[in-house]
OpenMM code with the backbone's topology and positions (N, CA, C; nanometers):
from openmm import Vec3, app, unit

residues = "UNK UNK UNK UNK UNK UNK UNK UNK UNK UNK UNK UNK UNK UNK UNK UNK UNK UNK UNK UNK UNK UNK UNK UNK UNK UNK UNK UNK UNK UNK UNK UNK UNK UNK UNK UNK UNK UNK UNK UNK UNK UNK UNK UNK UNK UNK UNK UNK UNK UNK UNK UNK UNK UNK UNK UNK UNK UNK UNK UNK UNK UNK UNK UNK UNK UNK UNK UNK UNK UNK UNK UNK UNK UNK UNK UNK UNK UNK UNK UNK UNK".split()
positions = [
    Vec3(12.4725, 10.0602, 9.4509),
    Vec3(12.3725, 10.1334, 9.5249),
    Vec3(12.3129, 10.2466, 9.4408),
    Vec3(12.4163, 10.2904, 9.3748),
    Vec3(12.3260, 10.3804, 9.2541),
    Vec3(12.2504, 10.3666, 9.1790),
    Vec3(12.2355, 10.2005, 9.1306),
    Vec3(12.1519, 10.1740, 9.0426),
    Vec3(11.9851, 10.1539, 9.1329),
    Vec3(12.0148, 10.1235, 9.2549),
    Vec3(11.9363, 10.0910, 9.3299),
    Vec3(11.8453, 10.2178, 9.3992),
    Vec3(11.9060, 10.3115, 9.3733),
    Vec3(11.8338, 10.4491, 9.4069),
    Vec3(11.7222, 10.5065, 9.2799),
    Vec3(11.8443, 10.5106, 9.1583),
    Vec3(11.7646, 10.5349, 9.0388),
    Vec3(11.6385, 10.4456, 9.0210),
    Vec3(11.6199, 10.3091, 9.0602),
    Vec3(11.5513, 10.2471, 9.0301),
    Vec3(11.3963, 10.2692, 9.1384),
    Vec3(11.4538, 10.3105, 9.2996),
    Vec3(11.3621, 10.3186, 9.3803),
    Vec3(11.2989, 10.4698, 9.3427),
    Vec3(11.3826, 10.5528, 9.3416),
    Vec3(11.3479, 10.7174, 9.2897),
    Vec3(11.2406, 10.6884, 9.2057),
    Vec3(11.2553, 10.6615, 9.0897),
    Vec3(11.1836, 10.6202, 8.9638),
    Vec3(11.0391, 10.5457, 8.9731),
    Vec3(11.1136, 10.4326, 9.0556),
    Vec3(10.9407, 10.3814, 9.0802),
    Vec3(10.8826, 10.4424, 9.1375),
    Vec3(10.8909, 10.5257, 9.2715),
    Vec3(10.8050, 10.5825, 9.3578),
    Vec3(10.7120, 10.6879, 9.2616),
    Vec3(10.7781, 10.7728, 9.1474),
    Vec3(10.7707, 10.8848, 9.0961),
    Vec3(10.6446, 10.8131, 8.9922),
    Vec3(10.6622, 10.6816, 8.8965),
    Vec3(10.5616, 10.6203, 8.7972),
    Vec3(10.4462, 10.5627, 8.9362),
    Vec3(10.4541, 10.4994, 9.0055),
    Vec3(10.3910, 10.4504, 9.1267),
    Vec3(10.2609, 10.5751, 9.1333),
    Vec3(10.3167, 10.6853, 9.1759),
    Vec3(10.2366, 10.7820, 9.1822),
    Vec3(10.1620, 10.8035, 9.1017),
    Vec3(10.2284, 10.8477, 8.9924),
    Vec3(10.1021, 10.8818, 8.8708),
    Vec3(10.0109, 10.7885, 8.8526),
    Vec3(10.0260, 10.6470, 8.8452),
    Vec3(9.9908, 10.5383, 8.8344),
    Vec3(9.8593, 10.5782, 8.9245),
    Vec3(9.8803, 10.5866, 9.0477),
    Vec3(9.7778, 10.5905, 9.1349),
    Vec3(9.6508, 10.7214, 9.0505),
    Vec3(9.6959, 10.8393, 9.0142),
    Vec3(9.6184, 10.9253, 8.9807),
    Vec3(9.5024, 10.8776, 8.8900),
    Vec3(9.5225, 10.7572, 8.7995),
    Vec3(9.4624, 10.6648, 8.7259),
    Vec3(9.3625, 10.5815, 8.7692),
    Vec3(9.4242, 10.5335, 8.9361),
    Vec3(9.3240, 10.4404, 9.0171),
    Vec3(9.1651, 10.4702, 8.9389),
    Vec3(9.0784, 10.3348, 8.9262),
    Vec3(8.9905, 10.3437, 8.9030),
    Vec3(8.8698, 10.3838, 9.0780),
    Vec3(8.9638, 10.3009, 9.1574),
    Vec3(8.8708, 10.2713, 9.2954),
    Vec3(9.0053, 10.3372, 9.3863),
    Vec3(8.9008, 10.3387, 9.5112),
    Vec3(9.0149, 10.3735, 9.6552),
    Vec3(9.1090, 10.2682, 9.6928),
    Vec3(9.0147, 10.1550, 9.6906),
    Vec3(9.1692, 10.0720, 9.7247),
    Vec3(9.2832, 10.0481, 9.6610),
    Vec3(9.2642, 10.0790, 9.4904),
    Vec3(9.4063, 10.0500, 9.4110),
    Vec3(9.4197, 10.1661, 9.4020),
    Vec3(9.3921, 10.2696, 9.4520),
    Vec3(9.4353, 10.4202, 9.4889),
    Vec3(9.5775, 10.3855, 9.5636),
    Vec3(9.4837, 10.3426, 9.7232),
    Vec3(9.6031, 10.3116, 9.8393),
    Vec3(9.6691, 10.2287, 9.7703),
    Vec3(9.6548, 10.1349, 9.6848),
    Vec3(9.8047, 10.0934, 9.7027),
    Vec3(9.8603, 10.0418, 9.6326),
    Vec3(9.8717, 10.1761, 9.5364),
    Vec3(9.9816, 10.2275, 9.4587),
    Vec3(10.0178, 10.3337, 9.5372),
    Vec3(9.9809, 10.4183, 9.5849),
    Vec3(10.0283, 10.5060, 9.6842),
    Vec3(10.1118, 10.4582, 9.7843),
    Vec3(10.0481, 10.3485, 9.8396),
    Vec3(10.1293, 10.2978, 9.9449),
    Vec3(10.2759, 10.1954, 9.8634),
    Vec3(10.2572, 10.1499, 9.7846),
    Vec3(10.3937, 10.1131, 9.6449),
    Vec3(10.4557, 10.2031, 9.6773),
    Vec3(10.4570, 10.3324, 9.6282),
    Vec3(10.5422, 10.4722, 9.6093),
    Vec3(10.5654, 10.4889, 9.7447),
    Vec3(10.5294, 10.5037, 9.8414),
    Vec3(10.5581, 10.5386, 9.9833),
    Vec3(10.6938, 10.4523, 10.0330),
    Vec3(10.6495, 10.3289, 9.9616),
    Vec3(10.7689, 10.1918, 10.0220),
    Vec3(10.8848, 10.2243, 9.9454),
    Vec3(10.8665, 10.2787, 9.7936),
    Vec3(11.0041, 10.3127, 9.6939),
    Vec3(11.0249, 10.4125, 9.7754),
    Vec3(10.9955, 10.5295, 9.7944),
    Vec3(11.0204, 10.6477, 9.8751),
    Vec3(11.1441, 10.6164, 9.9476),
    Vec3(11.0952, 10.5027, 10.0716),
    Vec3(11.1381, 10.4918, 10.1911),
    Vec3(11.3109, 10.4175, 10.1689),
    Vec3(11.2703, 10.3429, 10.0506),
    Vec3(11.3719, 10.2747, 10.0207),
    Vec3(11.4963, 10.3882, 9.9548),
    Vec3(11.4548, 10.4529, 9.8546),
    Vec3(11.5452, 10.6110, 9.8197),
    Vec3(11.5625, 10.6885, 9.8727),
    Vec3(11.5109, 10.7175, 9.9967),
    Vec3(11.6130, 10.7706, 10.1331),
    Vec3(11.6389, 10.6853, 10.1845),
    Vec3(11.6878, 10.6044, 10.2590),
    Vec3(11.7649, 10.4816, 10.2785),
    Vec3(11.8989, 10.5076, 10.1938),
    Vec3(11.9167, 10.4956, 10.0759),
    Vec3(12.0288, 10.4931, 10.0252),
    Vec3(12.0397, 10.6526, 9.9899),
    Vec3(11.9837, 10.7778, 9.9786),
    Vec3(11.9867, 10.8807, 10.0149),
    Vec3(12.1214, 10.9295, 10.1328),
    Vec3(12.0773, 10.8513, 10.2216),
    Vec3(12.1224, 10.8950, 10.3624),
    Vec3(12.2286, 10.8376, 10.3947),
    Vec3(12.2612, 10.7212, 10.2752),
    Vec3(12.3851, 10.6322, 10.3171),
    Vec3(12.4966, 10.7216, 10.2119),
    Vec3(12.4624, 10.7638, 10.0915),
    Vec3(12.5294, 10.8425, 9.9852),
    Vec3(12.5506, 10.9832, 10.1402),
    Vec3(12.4782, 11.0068, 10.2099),
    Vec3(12.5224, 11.0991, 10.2329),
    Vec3(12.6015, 11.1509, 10.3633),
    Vec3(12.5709, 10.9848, 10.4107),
    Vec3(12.7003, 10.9995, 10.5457),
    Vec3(12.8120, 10.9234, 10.4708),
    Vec3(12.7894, 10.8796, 10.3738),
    Vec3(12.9787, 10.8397, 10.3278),
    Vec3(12.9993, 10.9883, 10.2264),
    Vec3(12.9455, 11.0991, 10.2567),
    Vec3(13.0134, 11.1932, 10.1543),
    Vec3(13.0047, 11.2149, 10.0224),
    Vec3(12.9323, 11.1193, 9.9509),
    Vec3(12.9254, 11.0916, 9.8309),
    Vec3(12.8668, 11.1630, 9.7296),
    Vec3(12.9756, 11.2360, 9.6526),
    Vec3(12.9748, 11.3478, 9.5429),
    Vec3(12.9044, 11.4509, 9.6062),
    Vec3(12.7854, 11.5393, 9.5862),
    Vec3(12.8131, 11.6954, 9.5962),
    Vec3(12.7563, 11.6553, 9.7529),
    Vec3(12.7993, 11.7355, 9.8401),
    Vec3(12.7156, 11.7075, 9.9859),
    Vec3(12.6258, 11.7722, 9.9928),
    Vec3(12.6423, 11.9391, 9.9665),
    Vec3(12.5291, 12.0570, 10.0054),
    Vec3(12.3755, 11.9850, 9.9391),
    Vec3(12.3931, 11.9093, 9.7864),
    Vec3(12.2936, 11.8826, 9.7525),
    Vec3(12.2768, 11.7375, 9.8064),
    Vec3(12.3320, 11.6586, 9.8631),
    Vec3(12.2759, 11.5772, 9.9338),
    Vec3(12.2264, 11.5246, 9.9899),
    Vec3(12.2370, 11.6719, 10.0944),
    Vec3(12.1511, 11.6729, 10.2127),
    Vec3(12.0385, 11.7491, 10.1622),
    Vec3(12.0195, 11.8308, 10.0696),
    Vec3(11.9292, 11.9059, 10.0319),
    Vec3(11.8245, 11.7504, 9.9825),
    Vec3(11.8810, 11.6423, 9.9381),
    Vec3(11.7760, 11.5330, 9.8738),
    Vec3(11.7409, 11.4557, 9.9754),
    Vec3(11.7832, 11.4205, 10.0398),
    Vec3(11.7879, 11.3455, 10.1817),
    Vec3(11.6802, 11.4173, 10.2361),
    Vec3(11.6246, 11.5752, 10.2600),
    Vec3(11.5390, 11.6417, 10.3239),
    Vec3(11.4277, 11.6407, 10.1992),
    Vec3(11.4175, 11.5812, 10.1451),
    Vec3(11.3239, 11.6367, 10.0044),
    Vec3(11.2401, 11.4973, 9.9685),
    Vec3(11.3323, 11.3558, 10.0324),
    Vec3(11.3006, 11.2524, 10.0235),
    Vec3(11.1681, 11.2335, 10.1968),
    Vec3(11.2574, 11.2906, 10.2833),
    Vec3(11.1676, 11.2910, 10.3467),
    Vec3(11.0417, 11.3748, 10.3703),
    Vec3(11.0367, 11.4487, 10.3029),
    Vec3(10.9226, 11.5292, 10.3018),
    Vec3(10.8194, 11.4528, 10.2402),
    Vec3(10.8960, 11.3908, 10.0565),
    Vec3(10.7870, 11.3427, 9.9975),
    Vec3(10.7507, 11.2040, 10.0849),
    Vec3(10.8122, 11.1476, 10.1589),
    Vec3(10.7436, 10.9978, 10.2673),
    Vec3(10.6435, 11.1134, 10.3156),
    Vec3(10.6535, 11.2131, 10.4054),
    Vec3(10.5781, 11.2648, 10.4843),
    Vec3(10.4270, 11.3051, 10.4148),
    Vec3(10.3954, 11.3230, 10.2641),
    Vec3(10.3214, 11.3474, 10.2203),
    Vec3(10.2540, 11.2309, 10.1857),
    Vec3(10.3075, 11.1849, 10.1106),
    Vec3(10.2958, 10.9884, 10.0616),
    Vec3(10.2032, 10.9259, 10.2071),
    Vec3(10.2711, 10.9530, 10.3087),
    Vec3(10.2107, 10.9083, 10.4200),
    Vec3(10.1260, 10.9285, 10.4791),
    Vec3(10.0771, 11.1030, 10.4594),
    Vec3(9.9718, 11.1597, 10.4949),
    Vec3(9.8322, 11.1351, 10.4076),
    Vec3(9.8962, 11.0826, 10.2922),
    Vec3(9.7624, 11.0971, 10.1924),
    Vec3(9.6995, 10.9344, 10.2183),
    Vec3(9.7805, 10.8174, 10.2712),
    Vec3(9.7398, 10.7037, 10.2714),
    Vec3(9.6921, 10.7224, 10.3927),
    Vec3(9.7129, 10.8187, 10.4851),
    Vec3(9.6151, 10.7933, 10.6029),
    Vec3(9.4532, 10.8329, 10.6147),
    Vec3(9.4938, 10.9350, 10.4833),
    Vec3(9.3449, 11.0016, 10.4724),
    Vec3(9.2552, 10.9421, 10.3707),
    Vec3(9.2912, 10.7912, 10.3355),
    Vec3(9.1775, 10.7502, 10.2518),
    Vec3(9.1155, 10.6746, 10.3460),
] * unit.nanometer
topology = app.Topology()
chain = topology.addChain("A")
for resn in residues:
    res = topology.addResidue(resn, chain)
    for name in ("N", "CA", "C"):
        topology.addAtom(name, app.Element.getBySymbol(name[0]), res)
């Protein structure tokens, strides 16, 4: 599952920039909307690292709230194209 976080973390993060590149709006949305789905998927396992306890907690939950913020933004910006 760790490898599976690093990998969703990561894409969401290149996903993004990627989008900043978009030539047009629609391969804007969706690469944006790409990164939104990695997002969703790295809290998912976020939240599972962090109801089994797994290694530091305080910062766990601190990523778990940080993951959802960035969906909440990710999400807001695909609504506004």
């Amino acid at each position: 599952m760790k490898r599976q976080l690093i990998k969703s973390s990561s894409s969401s993060g290149a996903n993004y920039e990627e989008s900043q590149g978009s030539p047009t709006k629609p391969d804007f949305k969706t690469k944006v909307g790409i990164s939104l789905k990695e997002m969703r998927e790295s809290n998912y396992f976020l939240r599972i690292f962090d109801k089994l306890n797994f290694g530091d907690i305080e910062k766990g939950k601190y990523l778990v709230k940080e993951s959802e913020e960035l969906k909440k933004i990710l999400g807001s910006i695909i609504s506004k194209i």
